[in-house]
FINUDREN-779750 format. One record per residue (C-alpha): residue in one letter; x, y, z. Coordinates in Angstrom, 1 decimal, padded with zeros to 4 digits. Layout:
BEGIN
('A', (X, Y, Z));
...
***
This chain:
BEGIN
('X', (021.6, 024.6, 010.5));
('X', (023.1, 024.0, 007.2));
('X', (021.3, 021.1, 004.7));
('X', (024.4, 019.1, 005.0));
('X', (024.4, 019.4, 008.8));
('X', (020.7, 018.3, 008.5));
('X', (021.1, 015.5, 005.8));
('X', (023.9, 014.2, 008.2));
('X', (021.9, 014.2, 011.8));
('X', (018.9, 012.6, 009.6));
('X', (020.1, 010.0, 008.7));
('X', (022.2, 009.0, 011.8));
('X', (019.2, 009.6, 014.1));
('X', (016.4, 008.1, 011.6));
('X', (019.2, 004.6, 011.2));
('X', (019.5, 004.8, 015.0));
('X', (015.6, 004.4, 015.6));
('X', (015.5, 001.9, 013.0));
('X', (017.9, -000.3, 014.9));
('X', (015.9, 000.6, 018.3));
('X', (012.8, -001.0, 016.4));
('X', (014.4, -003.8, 015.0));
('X', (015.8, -004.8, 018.0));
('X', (013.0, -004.6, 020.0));
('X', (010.9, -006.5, 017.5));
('X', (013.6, -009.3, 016.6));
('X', (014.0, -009.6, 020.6));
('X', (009.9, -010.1, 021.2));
('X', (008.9, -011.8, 017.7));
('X', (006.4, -014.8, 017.6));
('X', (008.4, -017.8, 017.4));
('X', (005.9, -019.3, 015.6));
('X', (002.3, -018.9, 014.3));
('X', (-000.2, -016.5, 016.4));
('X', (-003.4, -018.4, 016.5));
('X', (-005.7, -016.3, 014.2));
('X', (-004.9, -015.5, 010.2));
('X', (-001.5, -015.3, 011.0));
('X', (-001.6, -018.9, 010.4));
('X', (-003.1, -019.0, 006.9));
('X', (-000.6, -015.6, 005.9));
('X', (002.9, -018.0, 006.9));
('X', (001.5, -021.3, 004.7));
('X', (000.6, -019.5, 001.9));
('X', (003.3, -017.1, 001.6));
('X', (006.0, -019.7, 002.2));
('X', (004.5, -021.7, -000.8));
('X', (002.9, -018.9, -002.7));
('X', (-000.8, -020.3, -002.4));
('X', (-003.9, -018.3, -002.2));
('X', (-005.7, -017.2, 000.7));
('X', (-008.8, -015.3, 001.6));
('X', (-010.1, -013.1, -000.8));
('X', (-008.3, -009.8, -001.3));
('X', (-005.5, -011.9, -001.3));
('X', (-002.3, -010.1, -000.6));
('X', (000.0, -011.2, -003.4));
('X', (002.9, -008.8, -003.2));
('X', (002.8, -009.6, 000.8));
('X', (002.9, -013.2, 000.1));
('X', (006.0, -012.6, -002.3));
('X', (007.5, -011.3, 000.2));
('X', (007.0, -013.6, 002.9));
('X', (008.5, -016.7, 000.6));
('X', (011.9, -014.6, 000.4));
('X', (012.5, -014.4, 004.2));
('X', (010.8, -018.3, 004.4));
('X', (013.7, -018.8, 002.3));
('X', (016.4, -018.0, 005.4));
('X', (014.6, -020.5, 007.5));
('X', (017.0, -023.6, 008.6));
('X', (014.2, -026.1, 008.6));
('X', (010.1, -026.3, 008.1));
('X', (009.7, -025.7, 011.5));
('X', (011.9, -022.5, 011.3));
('X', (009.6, -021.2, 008.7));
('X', (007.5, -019.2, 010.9));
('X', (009.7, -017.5, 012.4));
('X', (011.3, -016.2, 009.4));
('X', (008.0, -015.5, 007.9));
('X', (007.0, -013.1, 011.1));
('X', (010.7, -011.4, 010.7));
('X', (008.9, -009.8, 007.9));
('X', (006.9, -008.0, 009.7));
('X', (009.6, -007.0, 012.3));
('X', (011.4, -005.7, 009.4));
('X', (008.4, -003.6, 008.1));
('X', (007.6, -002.4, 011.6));
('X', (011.0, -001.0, 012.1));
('X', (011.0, 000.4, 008.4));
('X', (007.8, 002.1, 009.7));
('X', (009.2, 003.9, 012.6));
('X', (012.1, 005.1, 010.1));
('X', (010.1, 006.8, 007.8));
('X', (007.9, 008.1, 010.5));
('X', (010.9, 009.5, 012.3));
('X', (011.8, 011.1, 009.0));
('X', (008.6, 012.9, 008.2));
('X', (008.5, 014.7, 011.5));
('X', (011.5, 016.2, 010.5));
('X', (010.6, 017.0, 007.3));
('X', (007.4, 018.8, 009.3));
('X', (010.0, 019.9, 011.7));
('X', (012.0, 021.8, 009.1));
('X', (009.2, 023.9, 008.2));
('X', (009.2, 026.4, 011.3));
('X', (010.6, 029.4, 010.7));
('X', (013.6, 029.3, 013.0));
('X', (015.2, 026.0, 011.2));
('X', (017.7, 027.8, 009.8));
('X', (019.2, 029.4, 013.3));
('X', (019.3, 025.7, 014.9));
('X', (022.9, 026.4, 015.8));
('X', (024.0, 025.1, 018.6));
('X', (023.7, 021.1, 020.1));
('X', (021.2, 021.8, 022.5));
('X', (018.8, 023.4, 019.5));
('X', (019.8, 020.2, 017.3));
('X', (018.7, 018.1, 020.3));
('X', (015.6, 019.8, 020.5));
('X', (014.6, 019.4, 017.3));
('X', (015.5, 015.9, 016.4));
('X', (014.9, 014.8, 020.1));
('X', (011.1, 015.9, 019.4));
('X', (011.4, 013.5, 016.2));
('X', (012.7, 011.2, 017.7));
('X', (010.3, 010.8, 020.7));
('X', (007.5, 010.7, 018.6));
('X', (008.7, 008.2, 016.7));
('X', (009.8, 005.8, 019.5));
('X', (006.6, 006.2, 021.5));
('X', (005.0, 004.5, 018.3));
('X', (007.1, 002.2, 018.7));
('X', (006.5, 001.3, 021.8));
('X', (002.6, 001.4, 021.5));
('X', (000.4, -001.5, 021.6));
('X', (-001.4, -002.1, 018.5));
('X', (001.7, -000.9, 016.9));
('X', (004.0, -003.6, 018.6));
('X', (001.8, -006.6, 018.5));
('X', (001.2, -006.5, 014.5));
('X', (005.1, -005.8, 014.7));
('X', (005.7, -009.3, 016.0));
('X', (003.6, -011.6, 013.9));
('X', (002.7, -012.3, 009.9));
('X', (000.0, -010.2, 009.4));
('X', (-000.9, -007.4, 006.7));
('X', (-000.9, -004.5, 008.8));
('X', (003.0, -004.7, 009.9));
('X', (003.8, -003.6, 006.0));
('X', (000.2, -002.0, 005.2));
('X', (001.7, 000.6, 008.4));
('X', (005.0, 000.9, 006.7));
('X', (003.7, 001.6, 003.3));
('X', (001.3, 004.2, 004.7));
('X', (004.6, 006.0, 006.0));
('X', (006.4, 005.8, 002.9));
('X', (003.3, 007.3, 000.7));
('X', (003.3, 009.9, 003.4));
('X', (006.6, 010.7, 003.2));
('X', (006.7, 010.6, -000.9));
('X', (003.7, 013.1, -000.5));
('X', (006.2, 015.3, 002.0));
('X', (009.2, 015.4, -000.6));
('X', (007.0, 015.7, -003.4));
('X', (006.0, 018.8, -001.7));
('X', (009.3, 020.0, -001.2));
('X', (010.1, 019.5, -004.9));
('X', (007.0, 020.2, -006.3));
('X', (007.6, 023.4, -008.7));
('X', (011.2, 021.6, -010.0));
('X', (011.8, 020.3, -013.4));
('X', (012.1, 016.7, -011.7));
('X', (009.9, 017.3, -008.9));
('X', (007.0, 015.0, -010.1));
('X', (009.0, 011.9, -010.1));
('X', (007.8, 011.5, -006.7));
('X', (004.3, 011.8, -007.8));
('X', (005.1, 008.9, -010.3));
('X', (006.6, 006.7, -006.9));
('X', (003.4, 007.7, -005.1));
('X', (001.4, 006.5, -007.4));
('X', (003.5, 003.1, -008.1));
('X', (003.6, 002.5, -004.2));
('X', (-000.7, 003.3, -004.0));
('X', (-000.4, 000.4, -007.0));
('X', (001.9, -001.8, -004.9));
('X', (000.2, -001.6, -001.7));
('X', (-003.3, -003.1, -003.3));
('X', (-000.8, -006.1, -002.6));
('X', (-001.1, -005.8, 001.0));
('X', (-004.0, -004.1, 002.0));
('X', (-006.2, -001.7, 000.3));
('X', (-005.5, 000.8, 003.4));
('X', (-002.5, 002.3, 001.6));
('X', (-005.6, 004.4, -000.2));
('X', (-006.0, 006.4, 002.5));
('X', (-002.9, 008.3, 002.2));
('X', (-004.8, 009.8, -001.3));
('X', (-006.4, 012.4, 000.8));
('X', (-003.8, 013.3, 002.9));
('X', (-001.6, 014.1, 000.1));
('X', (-004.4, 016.0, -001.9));
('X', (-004.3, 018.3, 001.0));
('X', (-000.8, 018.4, 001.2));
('X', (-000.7, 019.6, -002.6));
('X', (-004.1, 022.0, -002.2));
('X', (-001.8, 024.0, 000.5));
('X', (001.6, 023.6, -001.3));
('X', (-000.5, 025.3, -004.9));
('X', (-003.2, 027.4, -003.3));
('X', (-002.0, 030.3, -001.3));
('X', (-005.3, 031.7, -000.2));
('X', (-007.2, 028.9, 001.9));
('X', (-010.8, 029.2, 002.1));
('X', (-013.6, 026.8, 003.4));
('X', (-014.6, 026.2, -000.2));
('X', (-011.4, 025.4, -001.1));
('X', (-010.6, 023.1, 001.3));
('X', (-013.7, 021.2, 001.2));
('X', (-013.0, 021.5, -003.0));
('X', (-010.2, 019.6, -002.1));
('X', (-011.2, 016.8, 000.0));
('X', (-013.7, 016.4, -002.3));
('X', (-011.7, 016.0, -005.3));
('X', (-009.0, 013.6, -002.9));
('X', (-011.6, 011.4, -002.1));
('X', (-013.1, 011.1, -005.6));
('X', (-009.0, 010.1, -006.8));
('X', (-009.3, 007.3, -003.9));
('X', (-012.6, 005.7, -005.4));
('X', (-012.1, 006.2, -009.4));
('X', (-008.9, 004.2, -008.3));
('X', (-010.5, 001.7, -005.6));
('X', (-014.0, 001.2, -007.7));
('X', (-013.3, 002.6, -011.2));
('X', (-009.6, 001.7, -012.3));
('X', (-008.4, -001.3, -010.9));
('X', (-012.2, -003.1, -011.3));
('X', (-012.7, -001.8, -014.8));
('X', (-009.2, -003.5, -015.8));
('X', (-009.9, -006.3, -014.4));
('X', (-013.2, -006.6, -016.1));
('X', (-011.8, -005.7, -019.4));
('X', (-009.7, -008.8, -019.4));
('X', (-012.2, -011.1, -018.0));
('X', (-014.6, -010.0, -021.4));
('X', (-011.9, -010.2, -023.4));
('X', (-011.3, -013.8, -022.5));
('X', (-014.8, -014.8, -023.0));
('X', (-015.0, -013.1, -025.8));
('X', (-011.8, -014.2, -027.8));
('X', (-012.0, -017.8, -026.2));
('X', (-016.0, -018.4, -026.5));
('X', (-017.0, -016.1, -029.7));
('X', (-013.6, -016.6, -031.2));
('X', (-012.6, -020.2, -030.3));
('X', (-008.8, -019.2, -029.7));
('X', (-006.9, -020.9, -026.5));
('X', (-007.5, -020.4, -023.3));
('X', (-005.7, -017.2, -022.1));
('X', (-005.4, -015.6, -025.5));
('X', (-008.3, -013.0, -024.3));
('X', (-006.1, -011.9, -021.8));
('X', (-002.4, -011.3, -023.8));
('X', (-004.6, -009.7, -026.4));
('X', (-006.3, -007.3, -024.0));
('X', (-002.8, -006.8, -022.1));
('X', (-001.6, -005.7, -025.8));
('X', (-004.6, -003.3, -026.4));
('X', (-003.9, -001.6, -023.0));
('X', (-000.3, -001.2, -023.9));
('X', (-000.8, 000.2, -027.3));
('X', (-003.2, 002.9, -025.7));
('X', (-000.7, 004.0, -023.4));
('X', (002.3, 003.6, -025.6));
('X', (000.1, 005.9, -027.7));
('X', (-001.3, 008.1, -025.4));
('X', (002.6, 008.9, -023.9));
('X', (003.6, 009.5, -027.3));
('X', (001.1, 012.1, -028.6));
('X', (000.9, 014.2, -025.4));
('X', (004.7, 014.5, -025.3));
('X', (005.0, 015.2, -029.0));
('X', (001.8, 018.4, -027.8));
('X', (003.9, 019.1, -024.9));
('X', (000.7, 018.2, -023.0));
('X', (003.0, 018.0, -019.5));
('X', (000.1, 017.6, -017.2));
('X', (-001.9, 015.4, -019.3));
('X', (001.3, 013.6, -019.6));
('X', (002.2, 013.2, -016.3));
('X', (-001.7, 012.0, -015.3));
('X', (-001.0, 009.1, -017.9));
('X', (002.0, 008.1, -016.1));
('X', (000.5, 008.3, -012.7));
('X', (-002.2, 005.7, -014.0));
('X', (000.3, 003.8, -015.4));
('X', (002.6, 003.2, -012.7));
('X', (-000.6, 002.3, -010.4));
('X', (-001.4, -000.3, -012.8));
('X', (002.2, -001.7, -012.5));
('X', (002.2, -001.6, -008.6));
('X', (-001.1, -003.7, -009.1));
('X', (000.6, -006.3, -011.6));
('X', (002.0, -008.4, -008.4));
('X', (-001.8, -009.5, -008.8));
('X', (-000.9, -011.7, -012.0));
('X', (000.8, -014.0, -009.1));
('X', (-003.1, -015.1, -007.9));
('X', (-004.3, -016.6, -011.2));
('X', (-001.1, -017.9, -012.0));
('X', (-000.9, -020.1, -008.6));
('X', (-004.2, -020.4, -008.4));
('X', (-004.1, -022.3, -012.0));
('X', (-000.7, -024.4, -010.4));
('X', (-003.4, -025.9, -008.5));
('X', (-002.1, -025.1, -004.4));
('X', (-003.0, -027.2, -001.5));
('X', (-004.7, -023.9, -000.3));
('X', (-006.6, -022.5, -003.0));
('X', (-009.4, -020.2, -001.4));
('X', (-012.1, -019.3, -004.5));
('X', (-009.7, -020.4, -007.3));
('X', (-009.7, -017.3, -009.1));
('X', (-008.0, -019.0, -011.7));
('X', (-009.1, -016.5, -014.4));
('X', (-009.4, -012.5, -015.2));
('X', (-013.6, -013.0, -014.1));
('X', (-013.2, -014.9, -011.0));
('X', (-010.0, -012.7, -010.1));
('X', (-012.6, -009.8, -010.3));
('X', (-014.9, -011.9, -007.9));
('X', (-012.3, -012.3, -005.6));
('X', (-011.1, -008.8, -005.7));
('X', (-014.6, -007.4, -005.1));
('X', (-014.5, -010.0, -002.1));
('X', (-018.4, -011.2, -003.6));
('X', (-018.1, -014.3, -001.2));
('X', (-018.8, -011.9, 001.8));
('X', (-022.4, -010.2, 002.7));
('X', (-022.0, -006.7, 002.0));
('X', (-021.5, -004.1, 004.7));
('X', (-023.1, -001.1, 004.5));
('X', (-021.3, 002.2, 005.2));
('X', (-024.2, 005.1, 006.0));
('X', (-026.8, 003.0, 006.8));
('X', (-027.9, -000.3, 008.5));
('X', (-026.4, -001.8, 011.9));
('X', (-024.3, -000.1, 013.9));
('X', (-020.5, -002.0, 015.2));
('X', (-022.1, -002.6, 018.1));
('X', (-025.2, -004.1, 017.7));
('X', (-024.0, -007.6, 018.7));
('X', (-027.1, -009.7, 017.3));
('X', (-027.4, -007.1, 014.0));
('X', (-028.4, -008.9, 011.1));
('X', (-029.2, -011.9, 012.6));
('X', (-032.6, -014.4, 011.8));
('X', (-033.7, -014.6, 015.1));
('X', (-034.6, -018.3, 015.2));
('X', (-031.9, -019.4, 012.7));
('X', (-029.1, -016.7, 013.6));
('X', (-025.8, -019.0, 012.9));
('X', (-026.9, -020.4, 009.3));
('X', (-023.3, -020.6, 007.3));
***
């Protein structure tokens, strides 16, 4: 099968599940609010407000552009969950697209002549796409305002990135998809902080892509290192920004005595400078790696700016204005999610221990 052939059958095939999805979606939506956060995500995404902590600015932002399409308040819902359906379907596109990008990579590709062989190979794509479609979990986030209609879509796009990255990974334009990855990981902190998990996934895809003899020291090399990218970015990067600014504000506002806010446009400038800087030198060295590493950091931090929405709506002063993390320190608190007991991962109760951590004459104290 030539590429042309293929670009040509991909796209008509990975459209023609979309509109499957969208239909199927659009035809079972919610017509109004599912009676759990669902309700919260449509109030304060049609007037940008602030919910629970995360928060899930860039979501939000997107939900007030479809509320925007509703006819009348009471339409609002509805047009808020369409978001969702939209995401969902978006989700079963790029999934159908990544098995054929997996596809492509038997041997025999190339002697898919005939219709039957076509058929065979993007029938198998598009089978496995549809039957997520189709599954449960799948289907009822797809149908209501919730974070893990888009989290689920943004996990296939990073996926997919990480799959055409792959396939142009040795180019002289190939890590531009490294650079969208990384934007998209920044982006999806937005959402939900699930979009992380793809980090592995694609450090294994680029140990195998680089590495031609796989050992068991390799690979666990590798998932080591994959996992260590996910928490510097997680606990080290986005934290550590955050608490720069909330130090600098104390520091320029309290120490100082400048306005409020000037702390955090002066430590926006430092950070700026340094990378202005730090791009500058290493492409003047032709330090290409280190370059590129900058940039990767760089475009995560500007995925991560839809968080400058929370502070500023939080100052506007919303009806619903969960923790009021008005400033750079509370925005920390709110992104460390400090208001809830903290869970502990290796050790302590197990998921289904159903009176765990409970005082056993005072077990519902708030």
């Amino acid at each position: 099968m030539s590429e042309k052939t293929y670009r040509i059958w991909n796209l008509s095939l990975g459209w023609f599940c979309f509109s499957i999805a969208l239909f199927v979606f659009g035809s079972t939506v919610e017509p109004t609010a599912s009676f759990w956060d669902a309700g919260e995500y449509i109030a304060t995404s049609a007037k940008l407000q602030i919910g629970h902590p995360p928060g899930a600015p860039f979501f939000q932002m997107m939900g007030a552009f479809f509320a925007l399409f509703a006819t009348s308040p009471e339409k609002i819902a509805l047009m808020v969950n369409y978001m969702s359906v939209f995401s969902s379907a978006f989700t079963i596109l790029f999934l159908f697209w990544t098995l054929t990008l997996l596809l492509k990579k038997i041997p025999s590709f190339k002697s898919l002549e005939t219709i039957s062989e076509r058929f065979g190979f993007f029938g198998s794509a598009l089978v496995g796409s549809l039957t997520f479609c189709f599954s449960d979990s799948f289907w009822f986030n797809a149908v209501e305002t919730e974070v893990y209609a888009m989290a689920t879509m943004i996990l296939s796009i990073l996926f997919w990135m990480g799959l055409k990255w792959e396939d142009e990974m040795n180019t002289p334009r190939g890590d531009k998809w490294l650079l969208m990855i990384s934007f998209v990981i920044g982006l999806s902190f937005g959402v939900h902080f699930m979009g992380l998990l793809t980090i592995p996934a694609i450090g294994m895809i680029y140990y195998f892509k680089n590495y031609k003899k796989i050992t068991i020291k390799g690979f666990i090399y590798a998932n080591l290192i994959s996992t260590a990218i996910l928490l510097v970015i997680f606990k080290l990067l986005l934290p550590s920004t955050l608490a720069f600014f909330g130090k600098a504000e104390v520091f320029f506002v309290n120490t100082i005595g400048l306005p409020f806010n000037s702390g955090t446009i002066i430590a926006a400038l430092i950070i700026i400078t340094i990378f202005y800087y730090s791009l500058k030198f290493t492409r003047e060295k032709n330090l290409v790696n280190l370059n590129t590493g900058i940039l990767a950091i760089l475009f995560v931090l500007i995925g991560f700016s839809s968080w400058i929405m929370i502070p500023i709506r939080a100052n506007a002063n919303t009806v619903i204005n969960e923790n009021s993390p008005s400033d750079a320190r509370q925005l920390l608190a709110y992104y460390n999610m400090e208001q809830y007991p903290e869970t502990k991962l290796f050790y302590g109760p197990m998921f289904s221990d159903i009176y765990a951590g409970q005082d056993p004459n005072q077990p519902y104290i708030d």
